[in-house]
C-alpha positions in Angstrom: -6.4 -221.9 87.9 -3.7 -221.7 85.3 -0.9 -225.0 85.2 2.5 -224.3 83.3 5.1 -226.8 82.7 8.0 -227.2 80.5 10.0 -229.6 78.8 12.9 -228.7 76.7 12.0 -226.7 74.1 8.0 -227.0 74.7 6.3 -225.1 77.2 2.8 -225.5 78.5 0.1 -223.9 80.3 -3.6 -224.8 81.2 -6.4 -222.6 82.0 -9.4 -224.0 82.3 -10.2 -226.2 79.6 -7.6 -224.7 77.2 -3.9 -225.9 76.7 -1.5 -223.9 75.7 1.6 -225.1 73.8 4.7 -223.4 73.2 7.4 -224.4 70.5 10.4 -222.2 71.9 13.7 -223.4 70.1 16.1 -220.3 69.4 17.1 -219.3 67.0 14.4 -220.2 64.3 12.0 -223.0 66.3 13.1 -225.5 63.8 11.8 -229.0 64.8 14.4 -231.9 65.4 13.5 -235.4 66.5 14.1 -235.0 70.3 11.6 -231.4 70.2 9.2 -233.9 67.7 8.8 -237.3 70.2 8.5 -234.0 72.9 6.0 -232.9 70.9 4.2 -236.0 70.3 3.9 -236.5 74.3 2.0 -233.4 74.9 -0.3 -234.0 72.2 -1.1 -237.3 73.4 -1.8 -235.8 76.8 -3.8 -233.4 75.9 -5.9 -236.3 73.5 -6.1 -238.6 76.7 -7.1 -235.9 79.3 -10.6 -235.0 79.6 -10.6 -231.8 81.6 -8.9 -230.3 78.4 -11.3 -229.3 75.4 -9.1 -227.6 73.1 -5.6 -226.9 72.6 -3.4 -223.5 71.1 -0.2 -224.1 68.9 1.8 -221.2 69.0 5.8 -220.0 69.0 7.5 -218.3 70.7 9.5 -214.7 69.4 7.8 -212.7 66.2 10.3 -214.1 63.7 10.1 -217.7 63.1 6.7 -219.9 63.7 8.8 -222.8 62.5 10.8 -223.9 59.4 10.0 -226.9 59.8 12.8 -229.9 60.0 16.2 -228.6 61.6 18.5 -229.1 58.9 21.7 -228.6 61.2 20.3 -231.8 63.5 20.2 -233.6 60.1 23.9 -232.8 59.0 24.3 -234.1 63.0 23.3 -237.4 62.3 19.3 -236.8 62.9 17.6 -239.1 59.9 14.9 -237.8 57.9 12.9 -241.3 58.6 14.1 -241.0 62.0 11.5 -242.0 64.9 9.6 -239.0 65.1 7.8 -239.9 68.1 4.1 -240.9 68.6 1.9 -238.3 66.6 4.4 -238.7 63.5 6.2 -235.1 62.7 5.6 -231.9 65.5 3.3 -234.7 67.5 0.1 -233.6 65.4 0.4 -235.1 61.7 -0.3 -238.7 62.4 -1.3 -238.4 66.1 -4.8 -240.9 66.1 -7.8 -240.5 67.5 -7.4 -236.6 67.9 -10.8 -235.6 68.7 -10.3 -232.0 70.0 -9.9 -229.2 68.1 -6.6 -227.4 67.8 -5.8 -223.7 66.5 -2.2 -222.9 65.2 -1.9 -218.9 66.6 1.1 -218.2 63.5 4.0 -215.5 63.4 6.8 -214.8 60.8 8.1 -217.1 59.1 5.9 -220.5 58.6 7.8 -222.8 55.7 8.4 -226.4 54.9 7.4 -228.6 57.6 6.1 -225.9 59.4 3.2 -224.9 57.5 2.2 -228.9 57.2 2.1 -228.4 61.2 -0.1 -225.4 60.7 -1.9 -227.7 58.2 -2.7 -230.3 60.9 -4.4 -227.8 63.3 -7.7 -227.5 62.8 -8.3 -223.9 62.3 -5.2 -221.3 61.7 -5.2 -217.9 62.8 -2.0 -216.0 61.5 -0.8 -212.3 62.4 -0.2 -209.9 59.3 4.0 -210.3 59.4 3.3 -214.3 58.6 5.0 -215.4 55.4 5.0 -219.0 54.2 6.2 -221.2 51.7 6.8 -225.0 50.6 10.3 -224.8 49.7 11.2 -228.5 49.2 11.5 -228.5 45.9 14.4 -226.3 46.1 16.6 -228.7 47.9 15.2 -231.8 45.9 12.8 -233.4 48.0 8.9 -234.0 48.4 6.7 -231.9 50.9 4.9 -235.0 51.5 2.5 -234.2 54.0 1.4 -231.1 52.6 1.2 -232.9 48.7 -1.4 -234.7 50.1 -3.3 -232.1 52.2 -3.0 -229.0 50.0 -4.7 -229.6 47.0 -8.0 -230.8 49.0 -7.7 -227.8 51.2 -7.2 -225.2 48.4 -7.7 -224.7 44.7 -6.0 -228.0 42.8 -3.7 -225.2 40.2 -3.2 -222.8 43.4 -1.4 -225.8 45.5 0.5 -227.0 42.8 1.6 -223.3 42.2 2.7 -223.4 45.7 4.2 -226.8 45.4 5.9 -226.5 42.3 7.7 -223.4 42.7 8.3 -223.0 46.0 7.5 -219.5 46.1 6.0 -217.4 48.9 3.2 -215.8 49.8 2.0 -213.6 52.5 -0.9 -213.7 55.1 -3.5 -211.9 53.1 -2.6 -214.9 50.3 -3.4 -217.4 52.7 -6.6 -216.1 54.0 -7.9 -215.4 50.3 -7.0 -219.1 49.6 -8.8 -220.2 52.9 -5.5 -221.6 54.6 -6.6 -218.9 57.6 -9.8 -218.3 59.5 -8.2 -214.3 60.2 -5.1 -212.6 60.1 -4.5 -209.9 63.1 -1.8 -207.7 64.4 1.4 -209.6 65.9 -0.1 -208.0 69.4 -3.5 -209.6 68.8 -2.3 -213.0 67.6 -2.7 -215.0 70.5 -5.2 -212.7 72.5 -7.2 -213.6 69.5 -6.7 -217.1 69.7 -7.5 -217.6 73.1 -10.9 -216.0 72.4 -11.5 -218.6 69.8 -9.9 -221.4 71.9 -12.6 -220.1 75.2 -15.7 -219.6 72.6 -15.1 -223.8 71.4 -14.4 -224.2 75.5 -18.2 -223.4 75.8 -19.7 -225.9 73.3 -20.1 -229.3 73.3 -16.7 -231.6 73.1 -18.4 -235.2 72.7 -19.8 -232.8 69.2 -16.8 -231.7 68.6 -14.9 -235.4 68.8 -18.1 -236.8 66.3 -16.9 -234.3 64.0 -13.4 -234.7 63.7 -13.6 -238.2 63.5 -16.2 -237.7 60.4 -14.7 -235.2 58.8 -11.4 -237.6 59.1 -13.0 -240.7 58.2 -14.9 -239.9 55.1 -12.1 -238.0 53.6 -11.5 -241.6 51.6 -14.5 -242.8 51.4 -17.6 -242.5 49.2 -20.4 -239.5 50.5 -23.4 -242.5 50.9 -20.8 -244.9 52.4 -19.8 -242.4 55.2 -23.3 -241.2 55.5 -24.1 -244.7 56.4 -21.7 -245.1 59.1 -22.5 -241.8 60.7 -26.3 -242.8 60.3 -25.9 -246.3 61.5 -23.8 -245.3 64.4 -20.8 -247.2 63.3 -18.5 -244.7 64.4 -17.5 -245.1 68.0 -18.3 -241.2 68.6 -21.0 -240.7 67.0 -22.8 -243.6 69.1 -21.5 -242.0 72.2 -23.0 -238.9 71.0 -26.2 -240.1 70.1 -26.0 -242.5 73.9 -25.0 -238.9 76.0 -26.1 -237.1 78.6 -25.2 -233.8 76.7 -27.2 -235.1 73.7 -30.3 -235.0 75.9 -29.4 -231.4 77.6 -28.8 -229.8 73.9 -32.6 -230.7 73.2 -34.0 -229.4 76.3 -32.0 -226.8 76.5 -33.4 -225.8 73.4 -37.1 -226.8 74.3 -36.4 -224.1 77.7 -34.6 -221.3 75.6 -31.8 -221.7 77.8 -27.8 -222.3 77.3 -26.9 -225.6 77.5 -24.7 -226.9 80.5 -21.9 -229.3 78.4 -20.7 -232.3 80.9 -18.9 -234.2 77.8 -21.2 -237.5 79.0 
């Protein structure tokens, strides 16, 4: 059964266990602070209900993916430190507790604050007319979120190539760096990413939370000292992993040389 809603310039739909979210704000899908808090609300959703497993981040048009912040709602009055709404800028950067996995499906043109929305997905599929850039050195500011996610995601002297100059660089680019997991035909995009979003459907989503919040917690902290805490169970879902119903069935599944059956309990 497949659920569509909208709201302003975001437009949903659920099948299954699979949200889909639509940024669709002619002309370019720039993000203002009103589109942002929307933003933030679906995200949140999505975090808090557990009949949805993963979630799709895609735009709407062939064009623009997003430029990031709308400029034209700045000279309006919008402020750059303005309340962006409860997961911080597009709803995803400083959304907590995120625990699902979420795959930005990317067209055209994907620059500023737009590729550090990308950059919070977990996994970034792109179609061969993608372009992107960090341009926010040209109008004398900071890409902030992406200066501190870049350089760990990519080469240190490749990110501050990209920082530094502003430049662009295509979709092949970004999968040779490892920003992408593929880059496919604009008509493939998002067929594409609905096959990835139904293939993490299948596995096991109390597995996928212990990950996330690993991988997010030890990013600042010594390997032994996060090894400890995922050994001792001393993060809150590892223990429930390791306390699950699904823990069991992934062993005896295993033991019977059958699929497992996930419950997420």
């Amino acid at each position: 059964m497949m659920e569509m809603r909208t709201e302003g310039p975001i437009r949903t739909r659920a099948e299954g266990a699979v949200l889909e979210v639509t940024l669709d704000r002619p002309k370019a899908n720039a993000i203002d602070l009103v589109t942002s808090r929307i933003m933030g609300h679906v995200f949140r959703d999505f975090r808090d209900d557990d009949s949805l497993r993963v979630a799709i981040l895609r735009a709407e048009g062939e064009k623009f993916f997003c430029p990031g912040w709308d400029l034209k709602a700045a000279a309006g009055g919008d402020a750059v430190d303005g309340d962006y709404g409860v997961g911080g800028f597009g709803g995803l950067q400083e959304l907590p507790n995120l625990n699902k996995p979420v795959i930005a499906a990317v067209n055209g043109i994907c620059c500023g604050g737009g590729l550090e929305l990308a950059l919070s997905c977990d996994l970034i599929l792109a179609s061969d007319n993608a372009t992107f850039a960090l341009p926010e050195i040209r109008s004398g500011t900071v890409a902030d979120a992406a200066s501190i996610k870049l350089p760990k995601r990519i080469p240190y002297h490749v990110a501050m190539d990209l920082l530094l100059t502003g430049r662009w660089f295509d979709a092949d680019e970004a999968l040779r760096w490892g920003l992408l997991k593929e880059v496919t035909s604009p008509a493939d995009l998002l067929p594409k990413a609905w096959d990835l979003a139904r293939l993490l459907e299948s596995g096991p989503p109390l597995v996928y939370a212990a990950i996330k919040e690993v991988v997010r917690e030890a990013e600042a902290m010594r390997f032994q000292d996060a090894l400890n805490r995922v050994t001792k169970r001393q993060m809150p879902t590892v223990d429930r992993l390791y306390s699950s119903e699904d823990q069991l069935e992934g062993a005896r599944a295993f033991a019977e040389k059958r699929d497992p059956v996930w419950k997420g309990r």
